[in-house]
C-alpha atoms as one frame of an Amber mdcrd trajectory, in Angstrom:
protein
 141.448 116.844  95.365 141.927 112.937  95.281 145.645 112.354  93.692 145.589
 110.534  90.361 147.430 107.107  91.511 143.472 106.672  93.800 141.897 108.141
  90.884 139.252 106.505  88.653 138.013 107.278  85.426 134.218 108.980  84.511
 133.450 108.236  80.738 130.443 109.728  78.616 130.153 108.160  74.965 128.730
 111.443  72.462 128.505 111.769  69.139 130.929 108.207  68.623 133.481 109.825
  70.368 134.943 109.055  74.340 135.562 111.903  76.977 136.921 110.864  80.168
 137.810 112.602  83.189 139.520 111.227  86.364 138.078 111.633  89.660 137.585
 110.628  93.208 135.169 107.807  93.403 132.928 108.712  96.214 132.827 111.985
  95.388 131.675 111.998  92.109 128.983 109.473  92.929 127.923 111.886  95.491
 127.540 114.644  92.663 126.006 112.222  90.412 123.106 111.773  93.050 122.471
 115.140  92.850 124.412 116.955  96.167 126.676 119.959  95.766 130.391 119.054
  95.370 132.747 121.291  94.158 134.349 119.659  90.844 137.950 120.690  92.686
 137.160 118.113  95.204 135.888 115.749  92.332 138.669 115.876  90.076 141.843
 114.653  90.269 143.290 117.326  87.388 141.306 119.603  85.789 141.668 117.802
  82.474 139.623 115.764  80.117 140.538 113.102  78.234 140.166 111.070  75.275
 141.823 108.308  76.479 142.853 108.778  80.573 144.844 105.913  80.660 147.027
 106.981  78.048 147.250 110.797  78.300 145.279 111.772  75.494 143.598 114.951
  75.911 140.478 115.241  74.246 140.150 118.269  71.652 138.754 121.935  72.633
 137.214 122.057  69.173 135.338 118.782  69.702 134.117 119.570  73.347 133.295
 122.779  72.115 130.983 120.987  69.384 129.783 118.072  71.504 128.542 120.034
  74.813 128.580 123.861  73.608 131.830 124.507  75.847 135.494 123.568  76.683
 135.306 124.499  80.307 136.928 121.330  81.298 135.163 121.625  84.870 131.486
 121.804  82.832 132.599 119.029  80.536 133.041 117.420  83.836 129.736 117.789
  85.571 128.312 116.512  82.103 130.865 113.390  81.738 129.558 112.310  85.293
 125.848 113.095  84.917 125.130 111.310  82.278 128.518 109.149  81.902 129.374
 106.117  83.822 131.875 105.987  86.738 134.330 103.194  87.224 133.469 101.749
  90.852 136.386 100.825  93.652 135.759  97.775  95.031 135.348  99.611  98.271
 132.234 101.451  97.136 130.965  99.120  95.697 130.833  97.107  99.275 129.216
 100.523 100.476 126.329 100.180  98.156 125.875  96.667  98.924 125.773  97.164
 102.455 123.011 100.110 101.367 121.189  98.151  99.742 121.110  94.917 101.981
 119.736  97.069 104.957 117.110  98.224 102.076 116.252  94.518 101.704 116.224
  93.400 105.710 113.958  96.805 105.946 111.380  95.546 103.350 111.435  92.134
 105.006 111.193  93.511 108.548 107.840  95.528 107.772 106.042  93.688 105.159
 106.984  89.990 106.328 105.678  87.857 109.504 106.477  84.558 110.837 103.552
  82.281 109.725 103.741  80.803 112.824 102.700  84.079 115.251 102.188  86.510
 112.713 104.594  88.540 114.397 107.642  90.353 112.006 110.922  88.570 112.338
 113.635  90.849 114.128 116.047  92.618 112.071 119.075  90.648 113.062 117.081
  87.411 112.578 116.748  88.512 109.091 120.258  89.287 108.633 120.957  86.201
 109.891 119.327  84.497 107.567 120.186  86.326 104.593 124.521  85.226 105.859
 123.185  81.562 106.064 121.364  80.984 102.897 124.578  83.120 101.408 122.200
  85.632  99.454 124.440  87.297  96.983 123.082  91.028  97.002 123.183  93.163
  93.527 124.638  96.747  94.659 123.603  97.646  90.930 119.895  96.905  91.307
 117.349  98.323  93.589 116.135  96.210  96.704 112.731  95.818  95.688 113.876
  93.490  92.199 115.544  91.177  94.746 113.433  90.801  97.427 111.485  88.271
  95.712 114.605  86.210  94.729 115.821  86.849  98.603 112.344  85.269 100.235
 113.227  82.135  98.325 116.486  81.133  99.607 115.473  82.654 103.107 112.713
  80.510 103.658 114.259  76.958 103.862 115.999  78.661 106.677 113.261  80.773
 108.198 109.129  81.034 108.099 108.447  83.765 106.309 105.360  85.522 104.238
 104.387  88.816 103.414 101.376  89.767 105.246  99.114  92.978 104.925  97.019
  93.599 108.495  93.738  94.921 108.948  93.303  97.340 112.016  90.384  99.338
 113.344  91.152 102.375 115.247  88.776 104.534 117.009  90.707 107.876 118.246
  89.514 110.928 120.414  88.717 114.218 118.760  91.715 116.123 120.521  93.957
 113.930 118.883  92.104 112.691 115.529  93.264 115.923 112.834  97.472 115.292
 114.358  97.241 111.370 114.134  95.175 111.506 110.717  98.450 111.684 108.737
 100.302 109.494 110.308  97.480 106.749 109.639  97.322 107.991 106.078 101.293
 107.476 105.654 101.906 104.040 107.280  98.857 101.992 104.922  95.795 102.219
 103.196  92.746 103.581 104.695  89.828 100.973 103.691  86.997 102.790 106.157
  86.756 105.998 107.962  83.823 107.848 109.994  84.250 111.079 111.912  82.088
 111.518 114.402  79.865 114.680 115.498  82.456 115.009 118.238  85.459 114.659
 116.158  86.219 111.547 116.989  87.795 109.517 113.874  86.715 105.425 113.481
  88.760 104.290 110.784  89.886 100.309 109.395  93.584 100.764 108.345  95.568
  97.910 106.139  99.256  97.956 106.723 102.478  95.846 106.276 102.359  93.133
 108.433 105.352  93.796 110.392 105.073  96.928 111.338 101.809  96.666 113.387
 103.599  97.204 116.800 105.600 100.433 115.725 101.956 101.277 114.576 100.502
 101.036 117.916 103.667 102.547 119.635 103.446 105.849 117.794  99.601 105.792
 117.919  99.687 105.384 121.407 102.207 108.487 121.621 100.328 110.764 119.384
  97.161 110.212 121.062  99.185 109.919 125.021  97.853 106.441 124.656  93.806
 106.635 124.194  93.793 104.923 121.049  91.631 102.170 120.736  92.395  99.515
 118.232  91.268  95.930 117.395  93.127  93.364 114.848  90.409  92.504 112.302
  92.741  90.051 109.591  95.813  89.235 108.488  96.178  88.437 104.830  98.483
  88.104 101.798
């Protein structure tokens, strides 16, 4: 149980009227995501409130009215459900660090350097993002900002988001166990299996991914996968 001086407060708005509750950051945001926490870990007192700050318990009568129940820890669960939960500035660096290896992720596989059509390294990325001072919103998800993100990157580095065309031709012994990973890293545009089993197939995928493509092709199949480049587009 988190002690109430590191506490912070989880408000729900119902019916015009304010519950609160106080609880440990982390741990409620946890729960709110949907993993099992027990609400003893959660709370800091098993109490809520009207008003937290000032002491003001809220009324059995009106919890009872407004969510069928004064079980303060099932008001609780409620209250951080649906409610809203005050931040620390140290989670909220958490998420942004979450989300800005989101963002370098969606560059690294979808973008290519113009120049070789090869992705740009992860650390390249990040390197870029510190220089052009990208300001990442912890509150939004990384794909709203990637768009935003290529803009002030690309004064600074090459960049473009590239689909790639590949044909593959592989074996019958190891067609049926690659099949799904082909189906779950792009979009299959052509595919012929053969009499033998053998599976000929055009695949698009994100641009930079196209050697961790071959890699775990090339493992699946203990490396007698045939493939050919056909295009690179937008």
């Amino acid at each position: 149980m988190v002690s109430v001086e590191k506490a912070v407060i989880a408000k729900l708005k119902q019916n015009g009227e304010t519950f609160e509750v106080l609880v440990d950051c982390e741990k409620a945001m946890a729960f709110k995501e949907g993993k099992s926490i027990s609400m003893d870990d959660v709370l800091a007192v098993s109490e809520v409130f009207s008003d937290a700050k000032k002491g003001l318990a809220a009324s059995e009568k009106r919890m009872e009215a407004v969510f069928g129940t004064a079980d303060p820890y099932e008001v609780a669960k409620i209250i951080i459900k649906e409610g809203e939960v005050q931040l620390t500035a140290a989670y909220r660096e958490k998420l942004r660090e979450r989300v800005k290896k989101q963002i370098i992720d969606i560059l690294h596989r979808n973008g290519i350097d113009p120049r070789t059509n090869a992705p740009h390294p992860p650390a390249r990325l990040e390197a870029a993002l510190e220089e052009a001072k990208v300001k990442i919103d912890e509150t939004k998800p990384a794909s709203e900002q990637v768009e935003r993100i290529l803009k002030q990157i690309r004064p600074i580095l090459p960049i473009r988001f590239a689909k790639k065309e590949i044909a593959i031709k592989i074996k019958s012994d190891y067609a049926g166990k690659a099949y799904p990973f082909v189906q779950k890293s792009g979009k299959i545009l052509k595919q012929e299996w053969q009499n033998d089993g053998s599976l000929i197939a055009v695949v698009e995928i994100p641009g930079g991914i196209e050697e961790e493509f071959y890699d775990q092709l090339n493992k699946i199949t203990h490396g007698t996968v045939e493939t050919k480049l056909l295009k690179v587009h937008e």
